[in-house]
C-alpha positions, 0 to 999 in steps of 0.5 A, a space after each residue: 541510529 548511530 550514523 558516520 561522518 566522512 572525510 571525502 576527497 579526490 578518485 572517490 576516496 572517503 576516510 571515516 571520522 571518529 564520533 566528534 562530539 561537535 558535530 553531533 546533533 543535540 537531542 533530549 536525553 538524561 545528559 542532553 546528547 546522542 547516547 554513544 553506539 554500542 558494539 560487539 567484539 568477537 576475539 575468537 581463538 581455537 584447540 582450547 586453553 591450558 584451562 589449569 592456569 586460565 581462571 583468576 585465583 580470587 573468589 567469586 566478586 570483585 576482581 582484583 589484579 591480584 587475582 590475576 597474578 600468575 594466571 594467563 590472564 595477568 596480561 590483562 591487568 592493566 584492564 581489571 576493572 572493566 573485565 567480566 568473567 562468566 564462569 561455568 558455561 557449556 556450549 550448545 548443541 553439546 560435543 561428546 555426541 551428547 546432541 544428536 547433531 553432526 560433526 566432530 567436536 572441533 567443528 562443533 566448537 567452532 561452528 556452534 560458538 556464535 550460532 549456537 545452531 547445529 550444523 549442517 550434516 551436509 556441509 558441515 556449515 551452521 544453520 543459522 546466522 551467527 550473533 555478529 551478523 544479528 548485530 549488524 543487521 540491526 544496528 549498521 547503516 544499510 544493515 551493513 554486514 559484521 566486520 570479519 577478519 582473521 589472522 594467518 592461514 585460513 583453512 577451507 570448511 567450517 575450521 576456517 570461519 566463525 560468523 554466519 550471514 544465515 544459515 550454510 552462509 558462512 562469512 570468511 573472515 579477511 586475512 590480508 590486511 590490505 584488503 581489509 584496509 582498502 575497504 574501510 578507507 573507501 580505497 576499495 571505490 577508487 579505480 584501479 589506476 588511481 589505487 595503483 597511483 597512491 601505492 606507487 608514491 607511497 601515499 597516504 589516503 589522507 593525502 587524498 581527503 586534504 581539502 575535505 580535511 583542512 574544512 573540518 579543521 577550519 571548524 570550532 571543535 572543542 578541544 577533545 575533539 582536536 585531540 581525538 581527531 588527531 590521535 584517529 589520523 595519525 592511527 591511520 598513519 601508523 597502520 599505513 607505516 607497518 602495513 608498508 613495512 610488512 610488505 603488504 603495499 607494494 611500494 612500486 607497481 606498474 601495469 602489469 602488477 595492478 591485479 596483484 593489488 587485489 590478490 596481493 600474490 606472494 605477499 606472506 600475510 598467512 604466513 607464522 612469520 607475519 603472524 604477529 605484525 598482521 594480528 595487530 594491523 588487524 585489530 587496528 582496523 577493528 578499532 579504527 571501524 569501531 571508532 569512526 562507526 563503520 561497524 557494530 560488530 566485528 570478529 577476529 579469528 585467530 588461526 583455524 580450528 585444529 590447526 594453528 600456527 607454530 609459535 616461535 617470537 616472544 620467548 616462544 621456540 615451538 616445533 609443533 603447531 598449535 593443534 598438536 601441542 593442544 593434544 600434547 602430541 607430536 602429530 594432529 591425529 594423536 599417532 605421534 609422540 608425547 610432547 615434554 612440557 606442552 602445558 607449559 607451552 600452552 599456558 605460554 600460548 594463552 597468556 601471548 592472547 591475553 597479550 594480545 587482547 589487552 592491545 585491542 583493549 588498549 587502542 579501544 580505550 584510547 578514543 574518549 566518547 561521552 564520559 568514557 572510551 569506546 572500549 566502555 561501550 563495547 563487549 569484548 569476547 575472548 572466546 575459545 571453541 573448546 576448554 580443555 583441548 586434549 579432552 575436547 571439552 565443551 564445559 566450564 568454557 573460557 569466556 573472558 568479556 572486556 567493556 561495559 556495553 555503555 553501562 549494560 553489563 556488569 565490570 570488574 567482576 568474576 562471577 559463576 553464572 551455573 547454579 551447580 557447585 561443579 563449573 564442569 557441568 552441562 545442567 544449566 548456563 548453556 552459552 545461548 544464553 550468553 548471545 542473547 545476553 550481549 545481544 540485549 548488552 548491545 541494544 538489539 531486539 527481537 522482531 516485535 521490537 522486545 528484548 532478544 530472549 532465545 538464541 540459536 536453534 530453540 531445541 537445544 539450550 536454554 531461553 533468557 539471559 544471564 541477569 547476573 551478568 547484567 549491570 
């Protein structure tokens, strides 16, 4: 069990520290230290791709950055040889009223993904946990729950939430960044005086956790672990500095402010503006957790399901929301106009994703562990809840897989897992078995101790895993 140290300071704050090789224990292995954790990564984003232009253009095997060349993953080109792109997988229970199971096929997409449980006729939420809280509930320090976060406007309902802690329990991801920070920093054990002090003076949570630091560095780490070390407090420091510069701690506050701290009243962080600024704070946190331990497994959602933000940064001038332009369609339910040139404005739309991906990768990949990164030893999931958005397809679904799982999954590899000549198809490769596959990836295992062979509800799908995929 992969257990975390703690820098622990004044008002009850604890800043978590990432894996020190120094001071971790030694134990008979192959290579004479503790094996480095393992963890799980959902990038979930919703309405589907412009699926025309989504896949490398190379053939089945290895992958090079050529094959990604115009295409919209060609951001991600920098991380070619750690990629895995699974091809030919359909969701289950399937859309098109192919199942017999509730909900329209956006629901179904969204609430299926992690699950792969029908939901609820009810209350529209899945049955069943969802493969990040699995994780978690295995491999975190007091079964801890999956990190869970999302980016902008959340919508209520099944829309607006991608894991599940079990069945009609849905875990809401946390939008507001501060928030979020304040619980993996230990700010959220301090009292509200003591929070409302260090907002007020601009204080850095190291500030807290000073004496506690100046011991750790009276230690005789190696060098790595100076250099990680540093590089974890000074990411710290950064994502302070931008939550700052966003608005998201007050700089001043007084009394009557203090339960403003919590609610962060007025404060844009699900706003389109901020939507850029707050995804990347975001995924420093997941990186920072993932790094000092504090989290097997996380998911970031991005936007809500039918719905999603105008984009209108980086080259991009939409007038209509993501949902819409799935559609091609100049109002959500399909009544309004066409939109000229909405496949060029989605393809614009997944290749600023892939983007953003390849900045989680990249803030993964910067902290060295063992002989390789964190990155190395995490699975990476962009996931979407439909293919084609304007036909709400549930087959040849995008998946795109960013680590190696600690050596457990396969790399710089782009493989069709169905056994049909035609990727669009719903005969085999059901997405269950991509869950069970990435739960065996990370290390979990069933209630006798034996590997995950079946995810989700065992009506629909398939049992096993995708051996191709496996390393």
């Amino acid at each position: 069990m992969f257990r975390r140290n703690f820098l622990r300071g004044a008002c009850g704050a604890a800043v978590a520290l990432p894996v020190l090789e120094s001071l971790m224990p030694r134990r008979a292995s192959a290579g004479g230290t503790t094996p480095a954790p393992r963890r799980f990564i959902a990038f979930a984003c919703c309405n589907g791709v412009e699926i025309t232009r989504f896949w490398p253009t190379s053939p089945y095997g290895a992958l090079a950055a050529s094959g990604l060349a115009g295409t919209a993953l060609e951001p991600l080109s920098g991380h070619v040889g750690k990629m895995l792109i699974p091809r030919g997988i359909h969701t289950v229970p399937r859309g098109f009223g192919f199942d017999p199971v509730a909900g329209c096929d956006h629901v179904k997409g969204v609430g299926h993904r992690l699950t792969a449980q029908q939901l609820d006729p009810g209350t529209m939420f899945a049955q069943g946990i969802s493969l990040d809280q699995f994780i978690a509930s295995e491999l975190n320090d007091g079964a801890r729950p999956a990190l869970n976060l999302h980016v902008g406007y959340r919508y209520e309902g099944t829309n607006g939430v991608v894991s599940y802690l079990g069945a009609n329990a849905p875990a809401v991801g946390e939008n507001n960044p501060w928030l979020a920070y304040q619980d993996l920093m230990g700010l959220s054990n301090l009292d509200e005086s003591a929070l409302m002090r260090l907002t007020a003076r601009r204080q850095s949570v190291l500030d807290l956790v000073e004496q506690d630091f100046a011991r750790l560095k009276s230690i005789d780490l190696s060098k790595a672990d100076r250099d990680k070390l540093d590089m974890h407090l000074t990411a710290i420091r950064d994502l302070e500095t931008d939550l700052g510069d966003a608005g998201l701690i007050p700089c001043t506050l007084d009394d009557a402010r203090a339960a403003e701290i919590q609610a962060m009243s007025g404060m844009p962080f699900d706003s389109d503006a901020q939507y850029k600024a707050v995804g990347q704070m975001q995924m420093d946190i997941i990186a920072l957790a993932m790094a000092c331990g504090a989290n097997h497994a996380a998911t970031l959602m991005w936007g809500s399901e039918a719905g999603g933000p105008v984009f209108t940064w980086d080259g991009m001038s939409h007038q209509y929301n993501h949902h819409k332009l799935s559609h091609g369609n100049t109002a959500d339910d399909c009544s309004g106009g066409a939109v000229d040139g909405y496949l060029d404005m989605l393809f614009d739309i997944d290749r600023w994703y892939a983007t953003q991906l390849a900045y989680l990768c990249d803030r993964l990949d910067s902290y060295t562990e063992g002989s390789g990164t964190v990155l190395d030893n995490c699975s990476v999931v962009w996931m979407n809840n439909l293919s084609d958005g304007k036909a709400h397809h549930f087959m040849d679904m995008p998946y795109v897989m960013m680590g190696g799982c600690g050596g457990a999954l396969k790399t710089g590899q782009y493989i069709k897992v169905t056994a049909q000549d035609n990727t669009v198809n719903d005969v085999d490769a059901p997405h269950n078995k991509l869950l069970a596959t990435i739960a065996n990836a990370v290390g979990v295992t069933d209630d006798a101790g034996a590997p995950v062979t079946s995810f989700g509800d065992p009506a629909y799908g398939e049992s096993g895993v995708f051996d191709v995929l496996q390393a």
